[in-house]
N, C-alpha and C positions, 0 to 999 in steps of 0.2 A: 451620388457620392455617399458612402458610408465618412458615418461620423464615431470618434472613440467616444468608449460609451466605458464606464470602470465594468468589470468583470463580477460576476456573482460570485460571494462567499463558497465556501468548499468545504465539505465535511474531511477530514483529517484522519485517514485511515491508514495504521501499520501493519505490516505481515511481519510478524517476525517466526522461521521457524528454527529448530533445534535437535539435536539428539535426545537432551535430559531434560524433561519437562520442570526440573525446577527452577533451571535457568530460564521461564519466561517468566517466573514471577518476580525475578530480579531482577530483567533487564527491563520489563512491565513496570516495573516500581520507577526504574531512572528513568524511562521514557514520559510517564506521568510528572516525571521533576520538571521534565521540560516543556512536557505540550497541556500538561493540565490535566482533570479531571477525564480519566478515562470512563467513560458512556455505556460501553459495549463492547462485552469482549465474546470471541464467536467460538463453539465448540473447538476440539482438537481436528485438525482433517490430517489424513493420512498423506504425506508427502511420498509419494511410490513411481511419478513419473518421470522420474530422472536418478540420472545415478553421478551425475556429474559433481554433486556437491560431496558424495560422501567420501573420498578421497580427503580430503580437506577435514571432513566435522566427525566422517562414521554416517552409523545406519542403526536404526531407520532413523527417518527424520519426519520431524512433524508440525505443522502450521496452525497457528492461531492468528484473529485476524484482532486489533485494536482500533474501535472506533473513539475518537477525541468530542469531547460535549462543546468545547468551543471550537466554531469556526475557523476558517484559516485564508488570508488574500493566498490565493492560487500565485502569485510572485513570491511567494514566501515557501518555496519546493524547494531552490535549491539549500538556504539556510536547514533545512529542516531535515535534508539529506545527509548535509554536513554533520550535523552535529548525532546523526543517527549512526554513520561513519566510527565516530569517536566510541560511541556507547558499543558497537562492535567490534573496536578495540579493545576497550575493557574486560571483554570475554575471551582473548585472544590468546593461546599459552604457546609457544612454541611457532608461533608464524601460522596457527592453525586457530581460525573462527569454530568458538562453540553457538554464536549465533549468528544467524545472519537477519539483518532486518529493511524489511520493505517501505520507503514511506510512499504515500499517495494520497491521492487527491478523488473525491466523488462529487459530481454534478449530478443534477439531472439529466445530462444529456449524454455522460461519459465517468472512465474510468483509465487516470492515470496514475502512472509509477513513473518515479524518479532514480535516475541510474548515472553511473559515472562512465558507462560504456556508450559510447556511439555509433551507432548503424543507419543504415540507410534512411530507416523509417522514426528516428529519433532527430525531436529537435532541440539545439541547444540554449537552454534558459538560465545561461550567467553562471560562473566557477566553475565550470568545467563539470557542470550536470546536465544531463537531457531529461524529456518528458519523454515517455511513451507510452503513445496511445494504447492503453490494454484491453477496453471492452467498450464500445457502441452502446446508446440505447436505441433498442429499433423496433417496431415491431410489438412495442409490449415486453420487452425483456434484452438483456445483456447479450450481446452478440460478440463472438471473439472476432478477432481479426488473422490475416494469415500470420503475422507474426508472435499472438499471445502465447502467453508462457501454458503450457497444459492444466498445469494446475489451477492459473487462474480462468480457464473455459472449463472445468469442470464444470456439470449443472448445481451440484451441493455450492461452490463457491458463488458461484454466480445467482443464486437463490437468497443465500445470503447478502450479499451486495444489493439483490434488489430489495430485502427487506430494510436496508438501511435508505435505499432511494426512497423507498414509500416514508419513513420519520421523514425524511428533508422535505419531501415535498409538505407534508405536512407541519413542518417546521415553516416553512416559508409562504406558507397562506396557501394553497392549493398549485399552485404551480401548472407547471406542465405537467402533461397526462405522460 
């Protein structure tokens, strides 16, 4: 018989990308209102493998990743979607997102994103948000899934991710290898 066991803390990681790089320091600023003391924030990556968003925002587009210093209960995704929702209203002129933003969640054992879309391989955790699973630990590194976004199996992304794995673990006393 398994027994419920509470869940481990989460590092609190946003993607937010954009056309104008000065709207991440804005929308960076009101994210920080809500979730705290931003920790780490990750180079610019070049957003080039999709063309789907640029209807919507233009081109090119470009992803910065936000890491949060405090913690977060992993049931607190979808609140935290929600209110990322709004802050991407904020930027919004004409029915058209000048930004779009990621929230998620890091373990050591995984890497999810919270989304208001449902699929097959999404599951639903309360208000009409899902988790999805984005990236594996396996092996010693981040592994995508058939369904992750390309940008986030990038190895630049996913190098970064695992240098944030490496603080957690060591944030939490040696942890898992």
């Amino acid at each position: 018989m398994s027994l419920p066991q509470p869940p481990d803390l989460a590092k609190l990681i946003i993607g937010l990308f954009t056309r104008e790089k000065q709207q991440f320091k804005e929308a960076a600023c009101d994210l920080s209102e809500e979730f705290g003391e931003i920790e780490v924030v990750s180079p610019w990556f070049s957003f080039d493998y999709t063309r789907y968003y640029e209807t919507e925002m233009g081109g090119p587009l470009f992803r910065r990743m936000m890491v949060f210093k405090t913690p977060i209960q992993q049931d607190d995704l979808p609140d935290i979607k929600i209110i990322t929702n709004k802050i991407e209203l904020k930027y919004t002129r004409d029915h058209k997102r000048a930004v779009n933003i990621d929230p998620g969640y890091l373990l050591l054992e995984r890497f999810v994103l919270a989304t208001g879309k449902n699929y097959t391989h999404r599951i639903h955790i309360g208000k009409g948000i899902y988790a999805d699973l984005t990236l594996i630990f396996q092996n010693g590194s981040f592994q995508p899934l058939p369904w992750t976004y390309p940008d986030y199996a990038d190895q630049t992304m996913k190098t970064f991710l695992e240098k944030i794995r490496d603080r957690l673990r060591m944030e939490t006393k040696g942890g898992k290898k």
